[in-house]
N, C-alpha and C positions, 0 to 999 in steps of 0.2 A: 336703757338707752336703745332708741332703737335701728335697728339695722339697716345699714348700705348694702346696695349690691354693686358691684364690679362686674357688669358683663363685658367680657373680651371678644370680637370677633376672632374665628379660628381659623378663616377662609384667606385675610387680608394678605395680599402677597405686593411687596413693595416695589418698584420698579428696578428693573435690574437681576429680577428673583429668576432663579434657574432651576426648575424641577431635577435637569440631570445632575447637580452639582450641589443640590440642597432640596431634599426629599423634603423635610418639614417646613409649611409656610411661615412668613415670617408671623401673622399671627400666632398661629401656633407655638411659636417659640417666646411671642411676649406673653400669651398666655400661661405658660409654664411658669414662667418668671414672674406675672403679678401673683399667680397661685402661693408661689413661694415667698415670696414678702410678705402675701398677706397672712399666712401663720399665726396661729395666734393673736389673731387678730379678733378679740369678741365681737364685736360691732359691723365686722366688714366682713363680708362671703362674695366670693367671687363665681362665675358659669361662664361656660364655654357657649358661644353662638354661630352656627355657619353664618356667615353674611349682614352687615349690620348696613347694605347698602350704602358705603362711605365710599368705595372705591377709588375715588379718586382722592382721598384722605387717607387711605392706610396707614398703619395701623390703627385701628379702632377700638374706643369702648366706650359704655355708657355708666353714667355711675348716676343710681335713682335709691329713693325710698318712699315710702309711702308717705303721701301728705308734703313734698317734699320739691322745690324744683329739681330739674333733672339735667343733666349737661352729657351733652355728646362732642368727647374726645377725638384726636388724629392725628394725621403728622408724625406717629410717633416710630423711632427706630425700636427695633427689639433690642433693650438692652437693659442692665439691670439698675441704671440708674431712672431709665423711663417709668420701668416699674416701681422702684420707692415711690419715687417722684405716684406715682397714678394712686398707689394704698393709699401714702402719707393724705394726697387732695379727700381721696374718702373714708377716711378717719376723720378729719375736719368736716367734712358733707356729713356724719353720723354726728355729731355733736354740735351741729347749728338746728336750732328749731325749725328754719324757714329751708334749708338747705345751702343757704347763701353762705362762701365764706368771704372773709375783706381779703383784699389782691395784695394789703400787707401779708399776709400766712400763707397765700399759696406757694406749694413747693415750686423751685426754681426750674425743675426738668419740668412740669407742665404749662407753664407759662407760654404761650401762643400755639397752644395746643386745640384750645377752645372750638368748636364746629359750631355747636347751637345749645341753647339756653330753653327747657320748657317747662311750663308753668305745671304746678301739681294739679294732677285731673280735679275738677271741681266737686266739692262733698254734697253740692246743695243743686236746685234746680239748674236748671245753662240760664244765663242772661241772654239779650238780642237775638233772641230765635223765634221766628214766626213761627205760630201754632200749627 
């Protein structure tokens, strides 16, 4: 079967975040947290990223595979139910052909989470492109 990736931004700092009073960004600390859900996880590997350019989305992550649509994540608190919630979607994302799962099975902590939906890079020439 083949593998998902969980990329976490590690930079995302949620509004309200206080360097003096919380060293670690709150990426940082969802990062941690999906790292440790996903355990054990065959199917699912997760990476740390400075910067996934969502900033005004915080927390972030992207969850792709090869041949696969690809979806970018937000909105999310660092907490360890967000991170079930983020493995559980890409476990499901590992075990659809297309990447597509039905909005019956999606877990309930990512639900209006969604940023953007992209389509797997194409394997064949580009369509509607002038030479």
């Amino acid at each position: 079967m083949p593998t998902t990736l969980i990329t976490i931004c590690d930079t995302c700092k949620r509004d309200g975040w206080d360097p003096e009073t919380s060293p670690v960004t709150d990426g940082e600390r969802l990062a941690g947290m999906v790292e440790k859900q996903a355990q054990g996880q065959s199917t699912v590997r997760t990476r740390r990223h400075s910067c996934l350019m969502g900033c005004t989305h915080g927390c972030n992550v992207a969850i792709q595979a090869e041949g696969k649509i690809f979806y970018v994540l937000g909105r999310f608190e660092p907490t360890d139910e967000a991170a079930r919630g983020i493995v559980e979607y890409a476990v499901l994302h590992s075990r659809s052909g297309s990447g597509q799962v039905p909005f019956r099975d999606w877990p309930q902590p990512i639900k209006g989470h969604f940023v953007s939906r992209i389509p797997p890079f194409p394997s064949g020439p580009a369509r509607n492109q002038k030479p």
